[in-house]
N, C-alpha and C positions, 0 to 999 in steps of 0.2 A: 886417754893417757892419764895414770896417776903420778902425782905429787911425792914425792919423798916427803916421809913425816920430818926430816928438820928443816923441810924448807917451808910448810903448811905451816908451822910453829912458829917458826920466824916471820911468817906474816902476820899469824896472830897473834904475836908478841908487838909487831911497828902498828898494824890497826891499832892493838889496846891502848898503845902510851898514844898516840894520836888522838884517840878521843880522852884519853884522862886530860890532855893537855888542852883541847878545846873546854872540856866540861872546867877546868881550872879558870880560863882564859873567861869564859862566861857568866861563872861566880866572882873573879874579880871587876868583871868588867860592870857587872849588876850590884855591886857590893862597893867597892872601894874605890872603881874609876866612873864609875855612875856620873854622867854629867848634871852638875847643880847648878841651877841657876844664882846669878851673882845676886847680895842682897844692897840694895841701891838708896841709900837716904839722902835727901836735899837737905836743907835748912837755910833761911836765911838769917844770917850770924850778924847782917849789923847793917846800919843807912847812915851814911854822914850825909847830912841836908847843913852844908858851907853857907847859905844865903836863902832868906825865901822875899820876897816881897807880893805885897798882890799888885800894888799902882806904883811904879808898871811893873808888870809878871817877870818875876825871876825867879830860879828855882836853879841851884846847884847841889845833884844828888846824886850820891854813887853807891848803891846796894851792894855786898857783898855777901855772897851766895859759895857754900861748902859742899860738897857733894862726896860722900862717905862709900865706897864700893868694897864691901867684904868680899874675896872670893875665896868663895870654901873647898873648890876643885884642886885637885893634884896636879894641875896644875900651871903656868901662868895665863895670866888674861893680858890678851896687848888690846888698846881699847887706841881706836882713831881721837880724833881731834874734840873738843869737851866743847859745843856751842851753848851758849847763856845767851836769853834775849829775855828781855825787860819788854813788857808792853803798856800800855797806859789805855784802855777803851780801847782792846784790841790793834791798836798802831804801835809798832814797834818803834821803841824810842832809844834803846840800848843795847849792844852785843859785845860780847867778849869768847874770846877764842882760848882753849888753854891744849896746850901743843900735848901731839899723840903720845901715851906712854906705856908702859909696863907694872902690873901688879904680880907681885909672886905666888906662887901655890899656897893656897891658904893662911893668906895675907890679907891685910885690911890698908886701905890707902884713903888720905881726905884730900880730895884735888878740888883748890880755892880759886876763887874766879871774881875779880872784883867788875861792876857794872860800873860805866859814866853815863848817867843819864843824859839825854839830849833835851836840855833843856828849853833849847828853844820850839822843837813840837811838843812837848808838854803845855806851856803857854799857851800855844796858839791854838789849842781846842776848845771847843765852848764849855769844857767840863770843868776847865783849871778855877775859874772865877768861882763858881760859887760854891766847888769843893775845897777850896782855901779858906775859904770864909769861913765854913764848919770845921775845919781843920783837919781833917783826914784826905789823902789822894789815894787811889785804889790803883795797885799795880799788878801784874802777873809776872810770874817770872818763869820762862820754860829752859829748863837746862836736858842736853841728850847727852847721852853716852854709848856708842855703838862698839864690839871689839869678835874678840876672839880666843877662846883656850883650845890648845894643841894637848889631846891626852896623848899619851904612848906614843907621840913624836906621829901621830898616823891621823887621829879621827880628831876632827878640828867642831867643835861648839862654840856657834855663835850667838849673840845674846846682845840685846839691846835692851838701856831703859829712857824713858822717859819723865822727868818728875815737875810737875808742874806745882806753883806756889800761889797761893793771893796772898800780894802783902799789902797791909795797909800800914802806909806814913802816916804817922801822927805831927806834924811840922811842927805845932805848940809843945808838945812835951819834947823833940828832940828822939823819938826813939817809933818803931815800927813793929808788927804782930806779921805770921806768918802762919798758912796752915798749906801743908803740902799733902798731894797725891804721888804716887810713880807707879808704872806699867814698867812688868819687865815682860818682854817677850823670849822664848830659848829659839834658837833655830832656824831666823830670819837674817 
């Protein structure tokens, strides 16, 4: 049985615009909606040290730690809850929570996190005495950031970083050094 020529045509009319509109959909989607990983900077922006003594050990310090997340995606990034942990010798001495939020499409946001150090397990390690003495304490400080962007209301990229710090107090001078790493992972 053949086809009438304007019904063959009419199919190869809805075929053709079908694929111009996938081959479209595929050029934007590799082109403009291409998922980009967020770019993630820590820093830590400042240490109030309120008290040190060494006889007897007191140490009141509170690090405050910035975390810079540009996202360059069309669109937005919702990122879960901002964990900050201060460790001291690997024991964690500090955490701060900074509540889940939203970054716009191709926006840049700095979500601040202040640390209270505990300083009563700082003291109580055999490290605190004679690294006061020289005057520097060696801290880490691990901040995470895990989330989510929705492109085209359909295909969802997710994307985690990780940025880790050593910071060193300087207690005699009043003021602290920082050198940070971050891992972003897409996809996890």
């Amino acid at each position: 049985m053949k086809m009438p020529k304007p019904a063959v045509l009419c199919c190869g009319v809805v075929v053709g615009v079908i694929l111009l509109l996938l081959v479209i959909f595929v050029a934007l989607y590799f082109t403009l909606f291409r998922p980009r990983s967020p770019k993630v900077v820590a820093t830590v922006v400042g240490t109030n040290i309120s008290a040190l003594n060494v006889f007897p050990p007191v140490l009141n310090l509170t690090v405050h730690v910035e975390v810079t997340v540009d996202n360059p995606n069309y669109a937005s990034f919702r990122y879960a809850d901002v964990l900050t942990v201060v460790r001291y010798h690997g024991d964690g001495v500090g955490q701060s929570v900074v509540p889940a939020g939203e970054i716009g499409a191709r926006a840049t946001q700095t979500i601040g996190a202040a640390v209270e150090v505990d300083t009563v397990k700082v003291a109580a390690t055999p490290y605190f005495l004679p690294e006061a003495a020289v005057g520097v304490l060696p801290f880490e400080t691990d901040t995470a950031v895990a989330g989510k962007a929705v492109v085209l209301g359909r295909f969802k990229i997710s994307a985690s970083s990780e940025v880790v710090c050593e910071v060193s107090v300087y207690w005699t001078r009043h003021n602290a050094t920082s050198q940070c790493t971050s891992t972003v992972h897409i996809g996890k």
